[in-house]
Backbone as ProteinMPNN parsed JSONL, in Angstrom:
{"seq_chain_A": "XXXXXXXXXXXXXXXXXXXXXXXXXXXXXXXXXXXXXXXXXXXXXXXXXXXXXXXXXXXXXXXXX", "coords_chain_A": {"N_chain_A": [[18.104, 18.305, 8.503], [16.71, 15.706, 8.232], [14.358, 12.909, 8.24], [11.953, 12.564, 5.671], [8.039, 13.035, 6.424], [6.358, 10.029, 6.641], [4.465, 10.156, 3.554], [0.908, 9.351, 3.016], [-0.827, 7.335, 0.781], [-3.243, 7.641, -1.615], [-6.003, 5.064, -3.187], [-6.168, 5.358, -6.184], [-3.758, 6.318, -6.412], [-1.818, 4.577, -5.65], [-2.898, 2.242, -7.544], [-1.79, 3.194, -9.586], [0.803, 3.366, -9.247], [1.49, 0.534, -8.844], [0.709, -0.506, -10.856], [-1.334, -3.119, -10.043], [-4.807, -4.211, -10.194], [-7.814, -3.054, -8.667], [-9.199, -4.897, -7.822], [-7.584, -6.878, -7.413], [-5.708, -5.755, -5.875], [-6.817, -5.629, -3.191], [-7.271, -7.818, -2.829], [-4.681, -9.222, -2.521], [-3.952, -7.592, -0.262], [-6.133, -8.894, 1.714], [-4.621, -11.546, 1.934], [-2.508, -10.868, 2.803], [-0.411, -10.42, 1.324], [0.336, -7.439, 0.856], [0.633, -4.718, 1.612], [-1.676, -3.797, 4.46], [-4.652, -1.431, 3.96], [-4.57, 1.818, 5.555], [-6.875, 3.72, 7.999], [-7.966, 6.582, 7.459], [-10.334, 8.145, 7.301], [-13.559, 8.23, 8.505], [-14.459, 6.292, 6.402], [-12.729, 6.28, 4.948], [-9.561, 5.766, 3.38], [-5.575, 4.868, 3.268], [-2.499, 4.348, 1.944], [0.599, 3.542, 3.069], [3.297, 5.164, 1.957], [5.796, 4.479, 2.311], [5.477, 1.696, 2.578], [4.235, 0.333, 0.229], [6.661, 0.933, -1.266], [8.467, -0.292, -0.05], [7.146, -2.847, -0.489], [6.907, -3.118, -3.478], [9.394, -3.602, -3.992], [10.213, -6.334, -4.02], [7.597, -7.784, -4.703], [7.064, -10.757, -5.012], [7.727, -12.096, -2.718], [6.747, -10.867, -0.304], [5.242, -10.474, 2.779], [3.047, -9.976, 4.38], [3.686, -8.388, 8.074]], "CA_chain_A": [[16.959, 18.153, 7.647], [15.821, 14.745, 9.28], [13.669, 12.556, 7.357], [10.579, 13.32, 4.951], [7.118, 12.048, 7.088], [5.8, 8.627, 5.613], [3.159, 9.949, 2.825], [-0.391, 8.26, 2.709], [-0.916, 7.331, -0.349], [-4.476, 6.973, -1.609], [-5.935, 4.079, -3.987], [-5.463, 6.14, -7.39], [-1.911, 6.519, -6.562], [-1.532, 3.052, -5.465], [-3.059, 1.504, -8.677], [-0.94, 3.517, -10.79], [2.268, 2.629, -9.015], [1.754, -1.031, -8.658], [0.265, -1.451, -11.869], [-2.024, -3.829, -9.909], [-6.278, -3.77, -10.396], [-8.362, -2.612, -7.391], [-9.94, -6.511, -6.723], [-6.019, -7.383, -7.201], [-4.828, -5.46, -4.754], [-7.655, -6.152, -1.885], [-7.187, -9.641, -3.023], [-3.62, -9.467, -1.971], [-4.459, -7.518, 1.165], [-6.874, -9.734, 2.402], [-3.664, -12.702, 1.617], [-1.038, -10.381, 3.799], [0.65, -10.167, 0.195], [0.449, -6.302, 0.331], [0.405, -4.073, 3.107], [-2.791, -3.502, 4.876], [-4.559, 0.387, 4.203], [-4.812, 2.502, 7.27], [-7.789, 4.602, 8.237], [-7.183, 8.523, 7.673], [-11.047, 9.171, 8.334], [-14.616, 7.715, 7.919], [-15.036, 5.974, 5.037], [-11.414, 7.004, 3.731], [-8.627, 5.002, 3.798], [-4.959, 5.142, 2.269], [-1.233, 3.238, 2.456], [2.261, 4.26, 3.597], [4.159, 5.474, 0.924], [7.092, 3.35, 2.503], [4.968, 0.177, 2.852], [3.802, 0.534, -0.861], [7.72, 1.042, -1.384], [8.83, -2.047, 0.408], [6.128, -3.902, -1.493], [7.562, -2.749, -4.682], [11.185, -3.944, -4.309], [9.952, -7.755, -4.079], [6.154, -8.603, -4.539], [6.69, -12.216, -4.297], [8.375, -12.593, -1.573], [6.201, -9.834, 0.461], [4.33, -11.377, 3.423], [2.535, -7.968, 5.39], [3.801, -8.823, 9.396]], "C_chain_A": [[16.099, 16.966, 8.084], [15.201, 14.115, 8.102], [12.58, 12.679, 7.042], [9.568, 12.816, 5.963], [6.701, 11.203, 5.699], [4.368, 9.665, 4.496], [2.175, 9.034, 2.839], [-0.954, 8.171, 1.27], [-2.921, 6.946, -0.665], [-4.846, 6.22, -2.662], [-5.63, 4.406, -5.52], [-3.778, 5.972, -7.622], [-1.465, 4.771, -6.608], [-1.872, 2.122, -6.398], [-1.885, 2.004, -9.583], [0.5, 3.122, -10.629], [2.732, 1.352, -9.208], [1.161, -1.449, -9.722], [-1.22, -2.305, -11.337], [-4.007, -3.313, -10.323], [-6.819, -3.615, -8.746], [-8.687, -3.951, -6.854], [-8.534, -7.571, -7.303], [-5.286, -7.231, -5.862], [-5.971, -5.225, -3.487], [-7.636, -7.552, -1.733], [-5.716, -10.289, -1.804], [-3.511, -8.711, -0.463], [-4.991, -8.435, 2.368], [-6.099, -11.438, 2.572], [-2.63, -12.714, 2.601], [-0.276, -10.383, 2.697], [0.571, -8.588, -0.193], [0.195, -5.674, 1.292], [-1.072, -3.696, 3.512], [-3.001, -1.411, 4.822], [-4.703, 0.788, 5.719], [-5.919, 3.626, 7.256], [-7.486, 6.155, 8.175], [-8.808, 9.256, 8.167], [-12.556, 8.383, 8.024], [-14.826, 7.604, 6.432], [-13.669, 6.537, 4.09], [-9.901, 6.298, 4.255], [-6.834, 5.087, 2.643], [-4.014, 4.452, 2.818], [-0.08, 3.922, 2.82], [2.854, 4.175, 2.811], [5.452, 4.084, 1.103], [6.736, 2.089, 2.045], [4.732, -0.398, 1.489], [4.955, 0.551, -1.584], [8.234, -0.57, -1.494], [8.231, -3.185, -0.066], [6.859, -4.133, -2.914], [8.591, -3.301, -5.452], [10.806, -5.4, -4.426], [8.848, -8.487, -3.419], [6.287, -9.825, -4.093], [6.95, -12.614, -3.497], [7.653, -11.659, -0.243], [5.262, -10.64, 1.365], [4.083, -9.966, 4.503], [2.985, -9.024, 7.396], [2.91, -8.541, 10.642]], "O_chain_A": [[14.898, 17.135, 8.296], [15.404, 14.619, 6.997], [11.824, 12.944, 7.975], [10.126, 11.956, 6.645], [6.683, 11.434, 4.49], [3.258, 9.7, 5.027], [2.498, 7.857, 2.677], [-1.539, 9.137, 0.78], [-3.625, 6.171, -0.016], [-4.046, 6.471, -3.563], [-4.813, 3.675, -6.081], [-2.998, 5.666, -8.524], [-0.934, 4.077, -7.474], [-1.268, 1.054, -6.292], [-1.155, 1.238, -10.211], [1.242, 2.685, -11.508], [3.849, 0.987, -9.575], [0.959, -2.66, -9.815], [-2.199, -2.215, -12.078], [-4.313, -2.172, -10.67], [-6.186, -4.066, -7.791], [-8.524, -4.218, -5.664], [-8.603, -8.78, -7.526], [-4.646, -7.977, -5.121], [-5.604, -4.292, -2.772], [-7.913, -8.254, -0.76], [-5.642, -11.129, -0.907], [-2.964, -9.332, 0.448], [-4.527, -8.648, 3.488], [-6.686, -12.37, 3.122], [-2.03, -13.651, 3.128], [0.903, -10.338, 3.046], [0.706, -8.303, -1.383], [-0.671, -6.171, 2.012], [-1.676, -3.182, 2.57], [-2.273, -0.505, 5.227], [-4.903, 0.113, 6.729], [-5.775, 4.488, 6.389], [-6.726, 6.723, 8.959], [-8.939, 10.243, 8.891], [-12.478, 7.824, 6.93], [-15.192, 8.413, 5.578], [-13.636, 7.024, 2.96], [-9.371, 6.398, 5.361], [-6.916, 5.326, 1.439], [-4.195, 3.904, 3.905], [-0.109, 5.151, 2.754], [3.234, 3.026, 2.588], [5.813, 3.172, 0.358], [7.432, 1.42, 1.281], [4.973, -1.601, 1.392], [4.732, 0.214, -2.747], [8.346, -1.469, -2.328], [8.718, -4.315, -0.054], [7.286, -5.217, -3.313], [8.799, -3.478, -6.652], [11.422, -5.753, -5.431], [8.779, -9.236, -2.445], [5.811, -10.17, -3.012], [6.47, -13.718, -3.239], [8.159, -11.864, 0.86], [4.51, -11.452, 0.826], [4.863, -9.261, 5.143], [2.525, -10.128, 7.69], [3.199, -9.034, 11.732]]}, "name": "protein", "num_of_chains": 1, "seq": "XXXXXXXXXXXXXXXXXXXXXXXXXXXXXXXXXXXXXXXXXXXXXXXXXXXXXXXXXXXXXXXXX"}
């Protein structure tokens, strides 16, 4: 069976998961306290399910590499 592919999550999803506000979580982007989005197509951008995961388990300590 192998493992699922990473989902891209897009900002909808990603507010509702993390609770956080939209000029929260660009805040913490732009800090390296939250994973950086990734391009899927002009003008459209979304996160890695995992990365958004790994964020999850321990915000404060989260530093994006």
């Amino acid at each position: 069976m192998g493992d699922a592919p990473d989902r891209i999550l897009r900002i909808k999803a990603v507010l509702e998961l993390t609770g956080l506000s939209r000029s929260t979580l660009y805040r913490k982007v732009g800090q390296g306290r939250f994973p950086k989005q990734i391009n899927i197509a002009e003008r459209c951008v979304g996160w890695r399910q995992s990365a958004v995961r790994e964020w999850m388990q321990n915000p404060a300590r989260y530093l994006a590499g």
